[in-house]
C-alpha positions as CSV (number, residue, x, y, z in Angstrom):
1,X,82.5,-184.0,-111.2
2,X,80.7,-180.9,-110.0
3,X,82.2,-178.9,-113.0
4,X,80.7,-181.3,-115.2
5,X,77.2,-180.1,-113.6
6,X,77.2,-176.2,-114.0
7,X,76.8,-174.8,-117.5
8,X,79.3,-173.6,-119.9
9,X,79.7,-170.6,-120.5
10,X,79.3,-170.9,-123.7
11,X,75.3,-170.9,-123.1
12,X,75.6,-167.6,-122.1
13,X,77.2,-165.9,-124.5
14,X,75.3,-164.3,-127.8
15,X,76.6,-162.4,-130.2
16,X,76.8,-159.2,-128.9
17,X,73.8,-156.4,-130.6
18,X,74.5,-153.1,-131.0
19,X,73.6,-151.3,-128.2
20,X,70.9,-148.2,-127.8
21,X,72.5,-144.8,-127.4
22,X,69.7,-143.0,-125.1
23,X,69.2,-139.5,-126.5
24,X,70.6,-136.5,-123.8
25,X,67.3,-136.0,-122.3
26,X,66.3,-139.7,-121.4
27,X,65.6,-141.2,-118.7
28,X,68.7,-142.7,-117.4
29,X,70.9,-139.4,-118.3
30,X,73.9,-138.7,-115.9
31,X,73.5,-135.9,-113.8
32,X,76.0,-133.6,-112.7
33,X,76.2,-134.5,-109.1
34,X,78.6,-135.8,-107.7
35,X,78.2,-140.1,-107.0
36,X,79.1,-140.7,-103.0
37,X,83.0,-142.1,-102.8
38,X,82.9,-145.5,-101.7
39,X,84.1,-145.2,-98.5
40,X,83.0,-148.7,-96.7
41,X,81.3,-152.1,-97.0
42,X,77.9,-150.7,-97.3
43,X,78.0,-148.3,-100.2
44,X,76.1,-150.8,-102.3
45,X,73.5,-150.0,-99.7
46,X,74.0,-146.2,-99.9
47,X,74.3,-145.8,-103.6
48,X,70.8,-148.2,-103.9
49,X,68.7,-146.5,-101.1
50,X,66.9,-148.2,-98.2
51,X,64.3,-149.7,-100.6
52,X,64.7,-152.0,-104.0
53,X,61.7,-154.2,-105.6
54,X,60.3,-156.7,-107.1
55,X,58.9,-158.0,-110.3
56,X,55.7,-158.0,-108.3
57,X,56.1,-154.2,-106.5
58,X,56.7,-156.0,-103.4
59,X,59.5,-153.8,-101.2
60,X,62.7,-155.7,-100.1
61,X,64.6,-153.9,-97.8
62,X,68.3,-153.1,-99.8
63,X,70.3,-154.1,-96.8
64,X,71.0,-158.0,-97.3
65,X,73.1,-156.4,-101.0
66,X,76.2,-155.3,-98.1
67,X,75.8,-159.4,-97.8
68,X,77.0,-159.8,-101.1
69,X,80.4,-160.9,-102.7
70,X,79.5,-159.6,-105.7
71,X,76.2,-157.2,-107.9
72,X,75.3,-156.6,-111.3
73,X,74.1,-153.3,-111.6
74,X,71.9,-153.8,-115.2
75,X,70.9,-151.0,-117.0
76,X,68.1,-151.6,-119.3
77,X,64.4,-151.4,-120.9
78,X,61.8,-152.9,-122.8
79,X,61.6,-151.0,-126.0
80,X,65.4,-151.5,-126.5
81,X,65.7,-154.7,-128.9
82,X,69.6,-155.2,-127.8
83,X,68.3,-155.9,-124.5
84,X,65.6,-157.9,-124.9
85,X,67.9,-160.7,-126.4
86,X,70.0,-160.0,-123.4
87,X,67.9,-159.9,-120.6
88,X,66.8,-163.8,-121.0
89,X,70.8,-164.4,-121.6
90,X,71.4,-162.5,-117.9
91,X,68.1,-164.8,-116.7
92,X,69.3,-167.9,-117.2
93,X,72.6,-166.7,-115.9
94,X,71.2,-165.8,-112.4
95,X,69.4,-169.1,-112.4
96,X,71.8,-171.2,-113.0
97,X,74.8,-169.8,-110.6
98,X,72.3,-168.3,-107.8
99,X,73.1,-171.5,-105.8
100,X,76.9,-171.5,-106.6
101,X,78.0,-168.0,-105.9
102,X,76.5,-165.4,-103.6
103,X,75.6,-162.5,-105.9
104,X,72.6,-160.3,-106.9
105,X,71.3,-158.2,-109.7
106,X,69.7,-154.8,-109.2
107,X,67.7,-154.0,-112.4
108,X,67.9,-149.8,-113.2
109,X,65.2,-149.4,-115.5
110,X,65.0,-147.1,-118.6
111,X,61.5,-147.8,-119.5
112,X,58.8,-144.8,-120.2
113,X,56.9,-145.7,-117.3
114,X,56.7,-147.9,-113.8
115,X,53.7,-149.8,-115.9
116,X,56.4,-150.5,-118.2
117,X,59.2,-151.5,-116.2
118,X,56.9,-154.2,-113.8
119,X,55.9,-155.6,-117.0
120,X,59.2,-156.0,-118.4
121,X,60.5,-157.5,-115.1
122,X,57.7,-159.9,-115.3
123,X,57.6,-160.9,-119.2
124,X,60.9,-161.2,-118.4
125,X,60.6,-163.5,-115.3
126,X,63.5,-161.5,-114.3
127,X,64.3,-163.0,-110.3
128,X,66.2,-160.2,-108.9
129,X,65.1,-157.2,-107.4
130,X,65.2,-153.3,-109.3
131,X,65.6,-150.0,-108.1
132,X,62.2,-147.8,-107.7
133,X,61.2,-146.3,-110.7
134,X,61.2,-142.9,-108.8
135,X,64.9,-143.4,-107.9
136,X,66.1,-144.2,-111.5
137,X,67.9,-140.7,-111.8
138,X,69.4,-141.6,-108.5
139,X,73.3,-142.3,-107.3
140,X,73.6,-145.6,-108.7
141,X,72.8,-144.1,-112.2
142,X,75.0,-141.4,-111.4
143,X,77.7,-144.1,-110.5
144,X,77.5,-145.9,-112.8
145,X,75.1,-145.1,-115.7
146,X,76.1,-144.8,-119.5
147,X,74.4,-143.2,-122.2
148,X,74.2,-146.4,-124.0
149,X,72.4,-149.5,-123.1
150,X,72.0,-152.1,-122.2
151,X,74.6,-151.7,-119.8
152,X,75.8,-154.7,-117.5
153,X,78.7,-153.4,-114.4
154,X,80.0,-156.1,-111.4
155,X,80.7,-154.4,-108.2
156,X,81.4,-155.4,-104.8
157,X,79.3,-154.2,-101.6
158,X,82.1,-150.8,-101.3
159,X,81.2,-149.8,-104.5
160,X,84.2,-151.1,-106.2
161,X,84.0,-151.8,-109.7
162,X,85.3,-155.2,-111.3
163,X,83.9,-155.7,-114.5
164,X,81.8,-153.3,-116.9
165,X,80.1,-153.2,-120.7
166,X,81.8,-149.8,-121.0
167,X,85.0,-148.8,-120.1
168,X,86.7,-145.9,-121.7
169,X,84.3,-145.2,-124.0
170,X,85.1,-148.4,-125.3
171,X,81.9,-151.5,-125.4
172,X,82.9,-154.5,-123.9
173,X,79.4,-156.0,-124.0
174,X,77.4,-157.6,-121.5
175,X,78.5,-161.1,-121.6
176,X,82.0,-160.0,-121.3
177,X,80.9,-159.2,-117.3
178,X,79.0,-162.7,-117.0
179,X,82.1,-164.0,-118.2
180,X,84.5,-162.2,-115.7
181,X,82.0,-163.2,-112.7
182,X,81.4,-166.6,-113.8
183,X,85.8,-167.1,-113.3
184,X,85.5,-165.4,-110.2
185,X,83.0,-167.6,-108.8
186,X,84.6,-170.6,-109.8
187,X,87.8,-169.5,-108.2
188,X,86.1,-168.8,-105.2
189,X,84.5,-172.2,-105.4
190,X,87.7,-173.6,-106.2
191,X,89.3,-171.8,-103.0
192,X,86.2,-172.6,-100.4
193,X,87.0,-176.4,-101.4
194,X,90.8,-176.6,-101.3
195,X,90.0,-174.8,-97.6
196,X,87.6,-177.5,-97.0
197,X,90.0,-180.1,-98.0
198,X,93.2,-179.1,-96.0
C-alpha cells in the first residue's frame, strides 16, 4: 500500500534537547507592538511581507504561502546546539512529505548575522524559503516568536494557529508539531481518496 511507502514517524522524532532561552536583548525579542489580527486568507502573506528567501539569497515572492493548507513558522539559529540536531530532523521531514501534503516552512532566523543565517540554511540544505534577515524583528516574530528556541508553530494561510512547541509557557517540543501535521496530512490524504473513490 501507499502507507507502506511514506516514513514513520518514528524517523522523525528525537529526543527532545533542551531548548536555548535567548537573553532579553537578542535578536528574536518580542516587541511591544501589536501582531495584525488575522482577519482573512492572506495573513500568512501579511504577517511574512512581500518578500521571503532562499538558502541562496534568491527573492521568492511570499504570495504562493496564501496557497498553502498548512506553514511551519521555525524559529532558529546556528550557534544553538538544540537546533542543530533539530534542523536535519525538520529537513528530512520536508523532504519526505513535500510531495504528499501541500505545506511550507518559513525559516526566522536568530543567527548574529545574514553571513550567518545563509550559511546555516545552506550547511543545512534547508529547502524552504526564510524571512529577510532585516525583517527578523518583524510581525511574524511578533506573532509568534518565544524567548526560547528552537521554536517550531503550524498555522494556516489566516494566521490561525494549530500546533506549537510552546503553549502556555509550557514546551511541547518540536517534533510534537511534525507529529500533529504529519496526522493532518494523512487525513487529508485519507479524505482526497475516499472523495476520489465515491
Amino acid at each position: 500500500t501507499d502507507d507502506a511507502a511514506a516514513p514513520a514517524m518514528a524517523d522523525f522524532e528525537v529526543a527532545q534537547p533542551p531548548a536555548v532561552t535567548l537573553p532579553t536583548d537578542e535578536i528574536l525579542h518580542t516587541s511591544k507592538q501589536p501582531a495584525p489580527a488575522a482577519t482573512n486568507a492572506h495573513n500568512i502573506v501579511q504577517l511574512a511581507g512581500p518578500k521571503l528567501v532562499k538558502a541562496d539569497g534568491a527573492e521568492v515572492d511570499s504570495s504562493y504561502l496564501a496557497k498553502k493548507d498548512y506553514i511551519l513558522v521555525y524559529f532558529s539559529a546556528h550557534w544553538c546546539q538544540p537546533c542543530r540536531a533539530f534542523t536535519p530532523v525538520l529537513v528530512k521531514f520536508y523532504n519526505d512529505y513535500a510531495d504528499q501534503g501541500n505545506f511550507e516552512v518559513v525559516f526566522v532566523s536568530a543567527d548574529q548575522s545574514q553571513r550567518d543565517m545563509f550559511n546555516y540554511m545552506t550547511s543545512e540544505k534547508m529547502p524552504w524559503v526564510a524571512e529577510p534577515f532585516s525583517k527578523r524583528y518583524g510581525p511574524l516574530t511578533d506573532k509568534y516568536g518565544a524567548r526560547v528556541i528552537p521554536n517550531l508553530v503550524l498555522i494556516q494561510p489566516d494566521g490561525k494557529v494549530l500546533s506549537a512547541s510552546f503553549a502556555n509557557g509550557q514546551s511541547a517540543g518540536p517534533s510534537h508539531v511534525l507529529v500533529d501535521l504529519q496526522q493532518r496530512l494523512a487525513q487529508q490524504k485519507a479524505q482526497k481518496e475516499r472523495k476520489e473513490n465515491s
